[in-house]
KOLDORO-238305 format. One line per field, with one value per atom (N, C-alpha, C, O): y, x, z; chain; residue in three letters; atom name. Coordinates in pm, whole numbers. Last residue first. Example, Ala and Ser with C-alpha at 12.3 -4.5 7.8 and 13.67 -1.06 7.14 Angstrom:
py <- -225/-106/3/114/-569/-450/-330/-332
px <- 1285/1367/1290/1341/1319/1230/1320/1424
pz <- 708/714/787/804/780/780/780/846
mol <- A/A/A/A/A/A/A/A
type <- SER/SER/SER/SER/ALA/ALA/ALA/ALA
atom <- N/CA/C/O/N/CA/C/O
***
This chain:
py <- 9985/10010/9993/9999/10190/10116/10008/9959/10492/10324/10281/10342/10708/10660/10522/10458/11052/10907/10901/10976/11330/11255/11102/11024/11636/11524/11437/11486/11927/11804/11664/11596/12211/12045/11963/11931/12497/12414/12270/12262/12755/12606/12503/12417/13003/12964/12873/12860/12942/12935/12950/12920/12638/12811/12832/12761/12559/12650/12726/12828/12415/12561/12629/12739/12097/12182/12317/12305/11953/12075/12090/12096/11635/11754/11866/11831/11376/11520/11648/11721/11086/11194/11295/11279/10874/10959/11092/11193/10573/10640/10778/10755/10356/10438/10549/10607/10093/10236/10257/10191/9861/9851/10030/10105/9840/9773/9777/9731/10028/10046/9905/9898/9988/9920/9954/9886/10169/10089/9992/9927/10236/10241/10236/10279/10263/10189/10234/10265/10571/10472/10410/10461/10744/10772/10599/10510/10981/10849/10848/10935/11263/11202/11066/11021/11486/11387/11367/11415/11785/11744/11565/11534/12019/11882/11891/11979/12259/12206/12092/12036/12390/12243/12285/12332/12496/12573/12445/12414/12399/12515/12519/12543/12092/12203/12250/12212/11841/12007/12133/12248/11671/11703/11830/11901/11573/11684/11694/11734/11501/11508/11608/11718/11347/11406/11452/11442/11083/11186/11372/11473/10871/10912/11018/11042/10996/10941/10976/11084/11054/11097/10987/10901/10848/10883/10944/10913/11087/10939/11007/11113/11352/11319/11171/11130/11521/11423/11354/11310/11814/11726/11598/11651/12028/12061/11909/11902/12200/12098/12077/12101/12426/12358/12282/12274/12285/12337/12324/12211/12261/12230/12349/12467/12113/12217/12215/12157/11851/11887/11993/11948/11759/11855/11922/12044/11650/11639/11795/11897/11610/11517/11547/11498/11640/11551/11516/11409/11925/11835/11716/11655/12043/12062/11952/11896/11973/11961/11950/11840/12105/11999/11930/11840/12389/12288/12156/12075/12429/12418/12336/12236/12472/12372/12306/12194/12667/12530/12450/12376/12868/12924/12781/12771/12761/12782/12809/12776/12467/12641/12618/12533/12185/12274/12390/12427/11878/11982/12039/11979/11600/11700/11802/11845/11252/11381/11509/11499/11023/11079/11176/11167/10648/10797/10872/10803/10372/10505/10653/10717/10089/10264/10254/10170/9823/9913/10014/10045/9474/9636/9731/9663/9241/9277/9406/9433/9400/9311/9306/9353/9713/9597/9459/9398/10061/9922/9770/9789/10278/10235/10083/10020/10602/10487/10423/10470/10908/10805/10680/10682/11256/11092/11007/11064/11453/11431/11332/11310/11537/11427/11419/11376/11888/11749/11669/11699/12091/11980/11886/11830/12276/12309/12211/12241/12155/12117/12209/12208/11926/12063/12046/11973/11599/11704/11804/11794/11413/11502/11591/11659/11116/11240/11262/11198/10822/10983/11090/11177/10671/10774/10863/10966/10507/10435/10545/10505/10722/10643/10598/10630/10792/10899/10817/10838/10526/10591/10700/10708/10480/10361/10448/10449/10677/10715/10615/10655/10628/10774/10735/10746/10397/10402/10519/10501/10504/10426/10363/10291/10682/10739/10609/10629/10668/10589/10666/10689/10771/10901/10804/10867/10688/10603/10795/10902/10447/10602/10577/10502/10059/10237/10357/10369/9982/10008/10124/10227/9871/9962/9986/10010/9533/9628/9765/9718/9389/9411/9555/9658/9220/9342/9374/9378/8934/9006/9113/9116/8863/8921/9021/9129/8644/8741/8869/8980/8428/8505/8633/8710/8380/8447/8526/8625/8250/8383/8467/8582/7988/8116/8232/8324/7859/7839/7945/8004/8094/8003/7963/8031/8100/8175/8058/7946/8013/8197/8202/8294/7786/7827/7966/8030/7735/7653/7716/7718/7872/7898/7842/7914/7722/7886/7907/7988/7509/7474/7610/7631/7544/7448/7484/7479/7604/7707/7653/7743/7323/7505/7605/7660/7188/7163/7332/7407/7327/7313/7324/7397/7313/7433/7470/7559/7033/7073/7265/7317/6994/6915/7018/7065/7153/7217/7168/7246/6954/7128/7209/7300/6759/6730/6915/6964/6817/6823/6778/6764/6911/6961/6971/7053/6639/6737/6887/6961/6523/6450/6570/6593/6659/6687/6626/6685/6642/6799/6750/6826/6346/6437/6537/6529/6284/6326/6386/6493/6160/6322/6397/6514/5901/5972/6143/6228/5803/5810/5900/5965/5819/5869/5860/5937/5811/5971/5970/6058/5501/5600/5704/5729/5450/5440/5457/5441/5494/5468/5423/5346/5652/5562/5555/5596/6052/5931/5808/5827/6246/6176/6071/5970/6327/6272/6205/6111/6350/6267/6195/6074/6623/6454/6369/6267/6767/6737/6637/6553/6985/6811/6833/6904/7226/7189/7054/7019
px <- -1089/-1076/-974/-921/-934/-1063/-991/-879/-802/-811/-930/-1011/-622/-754/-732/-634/-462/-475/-628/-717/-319/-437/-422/-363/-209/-160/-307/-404/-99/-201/-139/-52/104/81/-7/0/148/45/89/98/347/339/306/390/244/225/276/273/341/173/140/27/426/465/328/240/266/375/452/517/56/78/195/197/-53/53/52/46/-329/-312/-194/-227/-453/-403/-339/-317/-729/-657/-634/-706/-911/-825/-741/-719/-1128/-1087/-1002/-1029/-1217/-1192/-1095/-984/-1447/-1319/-1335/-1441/-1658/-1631/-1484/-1409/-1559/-1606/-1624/-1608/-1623/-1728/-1703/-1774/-1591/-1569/-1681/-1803/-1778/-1673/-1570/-1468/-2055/-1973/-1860/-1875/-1974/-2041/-1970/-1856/-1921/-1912/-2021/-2132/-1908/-2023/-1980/-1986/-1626/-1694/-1753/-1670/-1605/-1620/-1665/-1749/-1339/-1495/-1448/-1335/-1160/-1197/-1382/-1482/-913/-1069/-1069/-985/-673/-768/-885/-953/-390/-537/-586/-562/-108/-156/-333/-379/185/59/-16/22/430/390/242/175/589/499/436/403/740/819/698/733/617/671/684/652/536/446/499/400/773/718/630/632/763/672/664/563/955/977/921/985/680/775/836/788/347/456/574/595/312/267/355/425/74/235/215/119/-107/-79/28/60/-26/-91/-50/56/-135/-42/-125/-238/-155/-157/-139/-132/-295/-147/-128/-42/-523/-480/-345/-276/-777/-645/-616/-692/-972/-998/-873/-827/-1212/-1081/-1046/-1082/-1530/-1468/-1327/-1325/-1727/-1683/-1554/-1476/-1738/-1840/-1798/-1812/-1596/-1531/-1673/-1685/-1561/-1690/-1701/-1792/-1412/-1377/-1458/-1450/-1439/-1466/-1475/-1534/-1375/-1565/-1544/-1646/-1100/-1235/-1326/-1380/-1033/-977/-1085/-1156/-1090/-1193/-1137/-1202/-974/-1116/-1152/-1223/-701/-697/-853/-876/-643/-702/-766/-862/-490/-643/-692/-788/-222/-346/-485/-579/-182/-182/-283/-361/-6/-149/-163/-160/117/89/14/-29/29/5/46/-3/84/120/115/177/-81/-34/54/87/-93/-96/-51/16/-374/-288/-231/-293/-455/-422/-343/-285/-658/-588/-582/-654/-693/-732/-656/-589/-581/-735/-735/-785/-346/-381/-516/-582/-128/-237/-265/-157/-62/-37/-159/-279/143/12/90/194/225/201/124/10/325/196/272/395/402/456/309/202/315/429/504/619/44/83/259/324/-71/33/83/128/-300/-229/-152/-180/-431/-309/-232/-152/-662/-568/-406/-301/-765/-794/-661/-576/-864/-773/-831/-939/-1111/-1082/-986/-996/-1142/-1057/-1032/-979/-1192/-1293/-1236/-1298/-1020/-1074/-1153/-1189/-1020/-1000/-1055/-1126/-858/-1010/-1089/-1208/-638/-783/-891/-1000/-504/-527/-630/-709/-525/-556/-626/-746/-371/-462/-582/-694/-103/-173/-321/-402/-82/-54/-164/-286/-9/-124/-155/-250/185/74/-51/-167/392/392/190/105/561/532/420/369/641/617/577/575/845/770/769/839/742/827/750/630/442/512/621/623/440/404/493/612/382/516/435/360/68/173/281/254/62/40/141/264/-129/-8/-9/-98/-374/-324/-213/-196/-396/-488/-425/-431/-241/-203/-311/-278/-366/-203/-156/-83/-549/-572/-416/-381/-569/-548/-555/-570/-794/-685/-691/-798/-849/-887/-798/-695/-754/-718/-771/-763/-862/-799/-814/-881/-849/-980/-958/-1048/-621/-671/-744/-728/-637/-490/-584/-611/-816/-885/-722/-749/-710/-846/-884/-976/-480/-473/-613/-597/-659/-541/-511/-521/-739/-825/-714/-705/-560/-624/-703/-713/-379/-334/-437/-430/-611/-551/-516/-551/-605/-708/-683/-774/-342/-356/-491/-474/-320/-232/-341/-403/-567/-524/-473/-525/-404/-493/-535/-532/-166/-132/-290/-286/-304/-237/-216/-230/-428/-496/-456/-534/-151/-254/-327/-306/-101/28/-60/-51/-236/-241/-135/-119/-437/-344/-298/-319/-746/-678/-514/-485/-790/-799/-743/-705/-709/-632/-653/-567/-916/-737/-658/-562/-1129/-1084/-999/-976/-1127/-1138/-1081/-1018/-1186/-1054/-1053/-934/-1429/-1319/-1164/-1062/-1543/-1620/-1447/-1367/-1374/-1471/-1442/-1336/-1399/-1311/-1421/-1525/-1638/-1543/-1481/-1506/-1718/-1803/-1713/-1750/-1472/-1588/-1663/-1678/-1439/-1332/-1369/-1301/-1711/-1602/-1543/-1602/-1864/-1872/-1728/-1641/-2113/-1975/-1946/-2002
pz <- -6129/-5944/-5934/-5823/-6397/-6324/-6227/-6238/-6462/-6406/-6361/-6292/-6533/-6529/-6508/-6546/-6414/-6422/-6429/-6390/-6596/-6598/-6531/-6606/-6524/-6530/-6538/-6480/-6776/-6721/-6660/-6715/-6739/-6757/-6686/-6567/-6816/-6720/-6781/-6904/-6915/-6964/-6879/-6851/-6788/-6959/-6964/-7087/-6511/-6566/-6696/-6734/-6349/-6491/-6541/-6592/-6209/-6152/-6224/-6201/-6269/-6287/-6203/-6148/-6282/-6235/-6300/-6422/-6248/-6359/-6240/-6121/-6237/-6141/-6287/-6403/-6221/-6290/-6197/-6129/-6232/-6141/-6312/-6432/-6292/-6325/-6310/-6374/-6349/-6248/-6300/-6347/-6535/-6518/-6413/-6392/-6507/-6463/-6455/-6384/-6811/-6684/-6653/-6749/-7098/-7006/-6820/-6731/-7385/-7210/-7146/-7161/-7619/-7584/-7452/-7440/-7463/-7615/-7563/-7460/-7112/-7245/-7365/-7382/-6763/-6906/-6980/-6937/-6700/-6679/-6800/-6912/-6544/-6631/-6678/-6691/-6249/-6294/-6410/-6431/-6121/-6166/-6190/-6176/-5998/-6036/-6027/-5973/-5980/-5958/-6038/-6123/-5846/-5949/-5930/-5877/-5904/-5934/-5950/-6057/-5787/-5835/-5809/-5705/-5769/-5754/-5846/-5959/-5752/-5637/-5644/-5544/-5701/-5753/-5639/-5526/-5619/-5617/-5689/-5719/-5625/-5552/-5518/-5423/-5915/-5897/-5720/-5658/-6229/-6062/-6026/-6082/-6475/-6406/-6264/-6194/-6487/-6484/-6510/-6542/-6512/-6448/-6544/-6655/-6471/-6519/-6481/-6426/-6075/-6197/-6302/-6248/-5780/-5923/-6035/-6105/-5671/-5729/-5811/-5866/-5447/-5511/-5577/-5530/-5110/-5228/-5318/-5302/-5244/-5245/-5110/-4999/-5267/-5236/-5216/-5128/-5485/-5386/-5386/-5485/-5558/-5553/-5488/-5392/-5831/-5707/-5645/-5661/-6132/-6043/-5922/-5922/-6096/-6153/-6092/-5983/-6242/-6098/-6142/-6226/-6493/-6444/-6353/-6355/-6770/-6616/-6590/-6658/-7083/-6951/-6830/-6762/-7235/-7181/-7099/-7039/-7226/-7369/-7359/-7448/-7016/-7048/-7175/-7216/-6975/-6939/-6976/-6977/-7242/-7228/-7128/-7174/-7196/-7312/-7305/-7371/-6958/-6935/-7049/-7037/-7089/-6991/-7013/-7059/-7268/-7313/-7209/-7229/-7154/-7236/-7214/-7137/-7126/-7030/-7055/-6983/-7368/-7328/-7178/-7137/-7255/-7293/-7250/-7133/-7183/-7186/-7287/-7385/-7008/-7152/-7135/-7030/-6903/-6874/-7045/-7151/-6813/-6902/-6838/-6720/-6682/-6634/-6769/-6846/-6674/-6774/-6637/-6552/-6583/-6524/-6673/-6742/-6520/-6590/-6517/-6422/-6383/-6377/-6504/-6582/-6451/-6396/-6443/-6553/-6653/-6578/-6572/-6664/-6726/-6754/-6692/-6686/-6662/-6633/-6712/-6731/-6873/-6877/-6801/-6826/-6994/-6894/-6890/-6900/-7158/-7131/-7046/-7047/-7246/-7219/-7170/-7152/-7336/-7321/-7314/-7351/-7611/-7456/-7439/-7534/-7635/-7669/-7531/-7421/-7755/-7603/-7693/-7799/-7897/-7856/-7719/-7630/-7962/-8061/-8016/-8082/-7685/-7838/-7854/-7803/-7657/-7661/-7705/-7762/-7452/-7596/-7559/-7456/-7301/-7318/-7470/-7561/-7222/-7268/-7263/-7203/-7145/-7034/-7086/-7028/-7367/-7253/-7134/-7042/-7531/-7589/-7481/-7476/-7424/-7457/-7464/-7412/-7440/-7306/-7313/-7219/-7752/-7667/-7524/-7494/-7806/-7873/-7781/-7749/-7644/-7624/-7653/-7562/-7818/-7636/-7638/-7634/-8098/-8079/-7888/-7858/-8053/-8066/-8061/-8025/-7762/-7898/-7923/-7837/-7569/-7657/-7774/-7866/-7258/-7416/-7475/-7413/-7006/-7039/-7211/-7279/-6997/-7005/-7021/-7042/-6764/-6872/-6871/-6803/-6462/-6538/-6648/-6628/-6369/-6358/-6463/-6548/-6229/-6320/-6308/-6246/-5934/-5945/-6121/-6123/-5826/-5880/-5942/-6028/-5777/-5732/-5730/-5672/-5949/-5989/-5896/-5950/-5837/-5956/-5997/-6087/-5614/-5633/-5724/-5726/-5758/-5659/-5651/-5677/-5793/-5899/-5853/-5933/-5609/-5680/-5743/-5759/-5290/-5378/-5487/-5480/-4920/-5062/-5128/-5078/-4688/-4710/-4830/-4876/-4635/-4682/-4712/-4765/-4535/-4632/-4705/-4828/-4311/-4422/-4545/-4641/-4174/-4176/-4304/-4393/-4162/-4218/-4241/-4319/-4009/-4105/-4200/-4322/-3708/-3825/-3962/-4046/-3634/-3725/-3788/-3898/-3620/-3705/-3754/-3852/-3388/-3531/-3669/-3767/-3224/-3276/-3390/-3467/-3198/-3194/-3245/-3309/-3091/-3181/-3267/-3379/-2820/-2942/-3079/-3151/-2705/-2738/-2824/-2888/-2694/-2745/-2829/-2942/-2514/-2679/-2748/-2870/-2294/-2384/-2538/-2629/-2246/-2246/-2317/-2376/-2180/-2248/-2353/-2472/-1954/-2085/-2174/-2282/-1709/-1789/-1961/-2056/-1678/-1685/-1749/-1870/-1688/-1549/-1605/-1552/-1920/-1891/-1795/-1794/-1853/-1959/-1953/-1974/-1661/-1627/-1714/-1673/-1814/-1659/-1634/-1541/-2071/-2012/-1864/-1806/-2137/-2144/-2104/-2084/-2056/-1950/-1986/-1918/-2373/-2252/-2132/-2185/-2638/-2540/-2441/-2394/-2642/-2603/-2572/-2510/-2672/-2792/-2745/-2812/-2428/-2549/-2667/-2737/-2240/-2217/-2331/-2348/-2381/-2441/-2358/-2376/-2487/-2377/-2410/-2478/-2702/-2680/-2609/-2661/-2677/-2706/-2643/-2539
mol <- A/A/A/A/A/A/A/A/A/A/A/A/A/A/A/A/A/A/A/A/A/A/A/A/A/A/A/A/A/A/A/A/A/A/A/A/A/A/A/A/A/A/A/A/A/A/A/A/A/A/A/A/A/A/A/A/A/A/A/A/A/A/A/A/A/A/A/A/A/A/A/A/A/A/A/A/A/A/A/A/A/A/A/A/A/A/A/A/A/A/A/A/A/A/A/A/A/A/A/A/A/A/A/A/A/A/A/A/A/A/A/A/A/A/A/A/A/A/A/A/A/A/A/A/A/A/A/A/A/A/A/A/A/A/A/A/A/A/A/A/A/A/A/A/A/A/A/A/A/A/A/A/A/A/A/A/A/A/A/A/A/A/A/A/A/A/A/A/A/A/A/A/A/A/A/A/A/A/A/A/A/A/A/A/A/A/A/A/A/A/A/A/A/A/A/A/A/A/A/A/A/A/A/A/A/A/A/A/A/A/A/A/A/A/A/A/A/A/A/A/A/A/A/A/A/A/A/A/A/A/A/A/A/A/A/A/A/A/A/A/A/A/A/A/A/A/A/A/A/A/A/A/A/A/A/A/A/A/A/A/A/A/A/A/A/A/A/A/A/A/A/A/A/A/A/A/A/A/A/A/A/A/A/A/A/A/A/A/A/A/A/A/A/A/A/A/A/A/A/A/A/A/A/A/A/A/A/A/A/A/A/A/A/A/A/A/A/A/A/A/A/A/A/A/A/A/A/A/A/A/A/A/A/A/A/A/A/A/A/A/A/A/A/A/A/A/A/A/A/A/A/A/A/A/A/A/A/A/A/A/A/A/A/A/A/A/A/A/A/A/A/A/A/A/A/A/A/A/A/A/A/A/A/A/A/A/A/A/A/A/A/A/A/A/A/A/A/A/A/A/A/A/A/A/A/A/A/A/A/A/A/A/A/A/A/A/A/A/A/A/A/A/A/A/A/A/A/A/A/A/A/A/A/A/A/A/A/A/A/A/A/A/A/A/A/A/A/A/A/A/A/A/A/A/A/A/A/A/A/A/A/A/A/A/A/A/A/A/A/A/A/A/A/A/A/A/A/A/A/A/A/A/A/A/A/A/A/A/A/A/A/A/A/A/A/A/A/A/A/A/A/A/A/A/A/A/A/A/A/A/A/A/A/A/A/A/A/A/A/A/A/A/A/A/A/A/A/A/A/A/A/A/A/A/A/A/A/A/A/A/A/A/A/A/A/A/A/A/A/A/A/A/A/A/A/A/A/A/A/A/A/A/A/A/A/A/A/A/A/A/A/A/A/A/A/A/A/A/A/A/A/A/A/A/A/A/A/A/A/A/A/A/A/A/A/A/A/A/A/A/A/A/A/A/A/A/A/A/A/A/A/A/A/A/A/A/A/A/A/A/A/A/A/A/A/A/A/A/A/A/A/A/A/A/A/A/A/A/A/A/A/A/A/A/A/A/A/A/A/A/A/A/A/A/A/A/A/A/A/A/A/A/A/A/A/A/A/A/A/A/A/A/A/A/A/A/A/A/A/A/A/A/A/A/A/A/A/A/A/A/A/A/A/A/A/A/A/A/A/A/A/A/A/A/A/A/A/A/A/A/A/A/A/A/A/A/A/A/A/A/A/A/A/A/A/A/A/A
type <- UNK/UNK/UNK/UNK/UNK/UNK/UNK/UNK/UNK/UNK/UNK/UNK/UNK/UNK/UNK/UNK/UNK/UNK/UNK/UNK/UNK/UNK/UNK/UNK/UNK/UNK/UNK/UNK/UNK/UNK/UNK/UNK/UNK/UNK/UNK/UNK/UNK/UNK/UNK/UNK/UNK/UNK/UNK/UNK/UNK/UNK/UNK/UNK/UNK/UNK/UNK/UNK/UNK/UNK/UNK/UNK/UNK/UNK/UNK/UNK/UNK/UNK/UNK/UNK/UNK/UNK/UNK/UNK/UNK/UNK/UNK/UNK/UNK/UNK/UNK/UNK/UNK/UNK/UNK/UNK/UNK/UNK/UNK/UNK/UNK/UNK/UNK/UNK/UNK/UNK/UNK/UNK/UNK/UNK/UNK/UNK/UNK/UNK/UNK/UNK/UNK/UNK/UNK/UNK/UNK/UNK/UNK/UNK/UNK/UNK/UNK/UNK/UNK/UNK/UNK/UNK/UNK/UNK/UNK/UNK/UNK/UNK/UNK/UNK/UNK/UNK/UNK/UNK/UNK/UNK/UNK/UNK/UNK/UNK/UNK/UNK/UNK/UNK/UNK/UNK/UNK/UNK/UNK/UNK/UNK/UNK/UNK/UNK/UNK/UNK/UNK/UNK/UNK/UNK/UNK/UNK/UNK/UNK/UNK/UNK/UNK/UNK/UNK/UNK/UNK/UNK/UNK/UNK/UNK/UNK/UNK/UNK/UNK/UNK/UNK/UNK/UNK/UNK/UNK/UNK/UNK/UNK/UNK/UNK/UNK/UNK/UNK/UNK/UNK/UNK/UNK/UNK/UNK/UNK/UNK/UNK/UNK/UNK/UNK/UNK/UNK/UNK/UNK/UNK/UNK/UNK/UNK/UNK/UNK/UNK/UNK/UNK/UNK/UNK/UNK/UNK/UNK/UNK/UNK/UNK/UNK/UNK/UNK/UNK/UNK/UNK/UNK/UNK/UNK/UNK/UNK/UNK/UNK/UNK/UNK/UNK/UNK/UNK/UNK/UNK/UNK/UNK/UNK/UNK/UNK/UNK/UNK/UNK/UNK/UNK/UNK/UNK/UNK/UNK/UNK/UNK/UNK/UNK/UNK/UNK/UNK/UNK/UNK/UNK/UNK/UNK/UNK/UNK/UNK/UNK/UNK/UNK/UNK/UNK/UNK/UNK/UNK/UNK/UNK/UNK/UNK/UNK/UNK/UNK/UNK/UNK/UNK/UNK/UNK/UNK/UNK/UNK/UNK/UNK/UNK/UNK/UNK/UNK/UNK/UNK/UNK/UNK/UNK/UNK/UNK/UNK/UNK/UNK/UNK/UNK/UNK/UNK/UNK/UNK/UNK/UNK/UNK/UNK/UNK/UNK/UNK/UNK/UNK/UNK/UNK/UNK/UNK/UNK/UNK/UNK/UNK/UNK/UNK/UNK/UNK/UNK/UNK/UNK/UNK/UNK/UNK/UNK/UNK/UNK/UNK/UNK/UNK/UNK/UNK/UNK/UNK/UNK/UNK/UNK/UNK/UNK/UNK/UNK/UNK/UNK/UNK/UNK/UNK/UNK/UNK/UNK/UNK/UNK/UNK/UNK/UNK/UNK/UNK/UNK/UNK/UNK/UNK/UNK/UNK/UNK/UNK/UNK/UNK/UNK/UNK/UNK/UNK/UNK/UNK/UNK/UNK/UNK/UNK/UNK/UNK/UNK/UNK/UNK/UNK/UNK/UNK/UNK/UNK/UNK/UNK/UNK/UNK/UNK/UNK/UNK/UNK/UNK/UNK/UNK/UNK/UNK/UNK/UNK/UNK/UNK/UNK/UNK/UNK/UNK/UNK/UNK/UNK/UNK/UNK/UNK/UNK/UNK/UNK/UNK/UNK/UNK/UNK/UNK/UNK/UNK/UNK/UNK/UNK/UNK/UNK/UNK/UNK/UNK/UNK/UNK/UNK/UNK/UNK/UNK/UNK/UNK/UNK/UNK/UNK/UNK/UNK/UNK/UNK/UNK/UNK/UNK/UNK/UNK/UNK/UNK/UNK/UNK/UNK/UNK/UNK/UNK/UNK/UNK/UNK/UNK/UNK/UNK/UNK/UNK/UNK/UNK/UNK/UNK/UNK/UNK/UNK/UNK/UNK/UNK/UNK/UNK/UNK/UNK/UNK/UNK/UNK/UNK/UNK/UNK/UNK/UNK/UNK/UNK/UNK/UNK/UNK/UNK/UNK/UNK/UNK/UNK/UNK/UNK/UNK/UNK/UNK/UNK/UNK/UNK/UNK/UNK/UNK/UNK/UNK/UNK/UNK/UNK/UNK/UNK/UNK/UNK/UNK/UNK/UNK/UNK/UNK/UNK/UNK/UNK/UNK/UNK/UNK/UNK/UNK/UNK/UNK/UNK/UNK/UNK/UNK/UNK/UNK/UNK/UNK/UNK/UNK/UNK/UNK/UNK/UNK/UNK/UNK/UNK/UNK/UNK/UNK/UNK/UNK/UNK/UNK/UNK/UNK/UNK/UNK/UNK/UNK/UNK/UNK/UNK/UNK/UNK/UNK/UNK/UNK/UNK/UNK/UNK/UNK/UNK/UNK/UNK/UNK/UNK/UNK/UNK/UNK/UNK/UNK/UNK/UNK/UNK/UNK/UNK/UNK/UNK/UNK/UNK/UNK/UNK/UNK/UNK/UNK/UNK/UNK/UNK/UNK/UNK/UNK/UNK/UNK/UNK/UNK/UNK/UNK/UNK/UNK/UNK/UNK/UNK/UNK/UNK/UNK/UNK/UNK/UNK/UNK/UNK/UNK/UNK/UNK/UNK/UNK/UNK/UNK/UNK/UNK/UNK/UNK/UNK/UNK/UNK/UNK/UNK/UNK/UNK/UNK/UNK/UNK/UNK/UNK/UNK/UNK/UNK/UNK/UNK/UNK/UNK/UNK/UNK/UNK/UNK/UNK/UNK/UNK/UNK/UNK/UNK/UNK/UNK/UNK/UNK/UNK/UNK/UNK/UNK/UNK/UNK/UNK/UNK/UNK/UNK/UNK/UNK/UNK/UNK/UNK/UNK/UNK/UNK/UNK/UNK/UNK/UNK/UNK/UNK/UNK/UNK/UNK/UNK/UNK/UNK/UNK/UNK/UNK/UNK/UNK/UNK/UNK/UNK/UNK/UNK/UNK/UNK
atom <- N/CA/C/O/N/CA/C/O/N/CA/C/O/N/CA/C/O/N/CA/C/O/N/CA/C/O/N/CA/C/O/N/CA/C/O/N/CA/C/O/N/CA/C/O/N/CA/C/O/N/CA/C/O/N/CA/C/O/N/CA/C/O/N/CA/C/O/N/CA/C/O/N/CA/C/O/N/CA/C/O/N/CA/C/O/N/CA/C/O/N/CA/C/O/N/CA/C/O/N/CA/C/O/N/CA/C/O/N/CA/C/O/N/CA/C/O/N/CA/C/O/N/CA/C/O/N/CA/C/O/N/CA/C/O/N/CA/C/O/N/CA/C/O/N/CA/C/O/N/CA/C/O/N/CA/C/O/N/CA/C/O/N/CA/C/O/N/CA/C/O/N/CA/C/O/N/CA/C/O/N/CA/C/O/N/CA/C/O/N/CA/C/O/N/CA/C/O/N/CA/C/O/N/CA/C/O/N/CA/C/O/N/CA/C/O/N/CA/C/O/N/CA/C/O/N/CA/C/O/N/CA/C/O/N/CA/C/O/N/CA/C/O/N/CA/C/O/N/CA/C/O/N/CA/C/O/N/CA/C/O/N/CA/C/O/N/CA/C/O/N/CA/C/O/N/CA/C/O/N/CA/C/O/N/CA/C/O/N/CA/C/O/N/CA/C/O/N/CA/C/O/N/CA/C/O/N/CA/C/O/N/CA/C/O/N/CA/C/O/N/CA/C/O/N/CA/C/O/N/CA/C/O/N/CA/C/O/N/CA/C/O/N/CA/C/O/N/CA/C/O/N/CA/C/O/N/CA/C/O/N/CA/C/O/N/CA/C/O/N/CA/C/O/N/CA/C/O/N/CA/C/O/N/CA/C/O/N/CA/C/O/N/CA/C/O/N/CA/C/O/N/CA/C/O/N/CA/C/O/N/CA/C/O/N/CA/C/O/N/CA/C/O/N/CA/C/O/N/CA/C/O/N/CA/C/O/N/CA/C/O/N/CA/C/O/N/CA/C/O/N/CA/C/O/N/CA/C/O/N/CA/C/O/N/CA/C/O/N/CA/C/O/N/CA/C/O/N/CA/C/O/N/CA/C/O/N/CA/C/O/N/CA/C/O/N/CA/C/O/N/CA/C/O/N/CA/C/O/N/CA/C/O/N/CA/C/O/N/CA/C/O/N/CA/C/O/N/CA/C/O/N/CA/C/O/N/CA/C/O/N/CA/C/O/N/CA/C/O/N/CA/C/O/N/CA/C/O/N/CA/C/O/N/CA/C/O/N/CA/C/O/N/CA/C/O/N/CA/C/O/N/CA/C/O/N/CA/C/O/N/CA/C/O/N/CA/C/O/N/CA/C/O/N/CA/C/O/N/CA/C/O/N/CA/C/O/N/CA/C/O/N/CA/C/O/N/CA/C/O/N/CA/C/O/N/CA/C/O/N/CA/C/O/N/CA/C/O/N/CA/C/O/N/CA/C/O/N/CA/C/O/N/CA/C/O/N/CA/C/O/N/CA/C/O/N/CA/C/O/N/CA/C/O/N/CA/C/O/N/CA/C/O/N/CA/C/O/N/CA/C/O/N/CA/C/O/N/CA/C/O/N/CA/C/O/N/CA/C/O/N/CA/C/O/N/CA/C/O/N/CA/C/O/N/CA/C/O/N/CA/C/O/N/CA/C/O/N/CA/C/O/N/CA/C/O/N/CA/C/O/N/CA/C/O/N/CA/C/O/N/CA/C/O/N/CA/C/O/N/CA/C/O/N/CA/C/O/N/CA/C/O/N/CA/C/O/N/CA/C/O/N/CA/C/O/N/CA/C/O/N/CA/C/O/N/CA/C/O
***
């Protein structure tokens, strides 16, 4: 490490080092500069903006949303589920949240049809936002399980895969599904 011996010429150090306020602001000066240079170097151009978090869409029923969010998570309905509502954010990343309901008989072929291996298991949560006016707060009796599902065809990145089953009526279960990649 180089002393203000090595930097100052030759018979400025000896009078000028000798005093503490010199030596000081050389200090501060020398501070400033690295803080300046570590802010600088924090963030690259366009970063701010990659950063920004998009607003999540209204609550939607729209069938080409829905049809977009199945396609997007590998999700097969049977033919007794209907999506209640859908969500969806866009940016870097994506999320869908749905919400279905679905006989109870159905729940599993909704699973097993859909890819999900890992079997549901209860959990009291907490859990990710459901769509809105979905609350899973106030439920009594909640199931999930998650998986990943490996880009392929037109997926190019890994989807992330969560699902909670509310059963607190137990003849009218509602799926909740988020998928997003990271």
């Amino acid at each position: 490490m180089q002393t203000l011996t090595h930097i100052l010429p030759r018979g400025v150090c000896s009078s000028f080092c000798r005093h503490p306020l010199p030596r000081v602001i050389i200090d501060v000066m020398l501070m400033l500069g690295v803080a300046a240079t570590i802010t600088a170097c924090g963030t690259e151009p366009g970063q701010e903006d990659r950063m920004r978090q998009s607003k999540p869409t209204e609550v939607t029923t729209d069938h080409a949303v829905i049809d977009e969010a199945l396609s997007f998570g590998g999700i097969v309905l049977p033919p007794s589920a209907r999506v209640l509502a859908v969500q969806h954010d866009k940016g870097i990343d994506q999320r869908y949240r749905l919400a279905i309901g679905i006989d109870p008989d159905s729940v599993e072929t909704l699973l097993s049809g859909s890819g999900f291996t890992t079997p549901l298991e209860p959990d009291s949560g907490p859990f990710m936002a459901p769509v809105d006016g979905f609350d899973l707060t106030t439920a009594t009796t909640v199931s999930a399980t998650s998986d990943t599902l490996a880009p392929q065809g037109e997926r190019t990145s890994t989807v992330f895969r969560r699902v909670a089953v509310n059963q607190s009526e137990p003849m009218e279960p509602v799926v909740h599904l988020w998928l997003f990649t990271t």
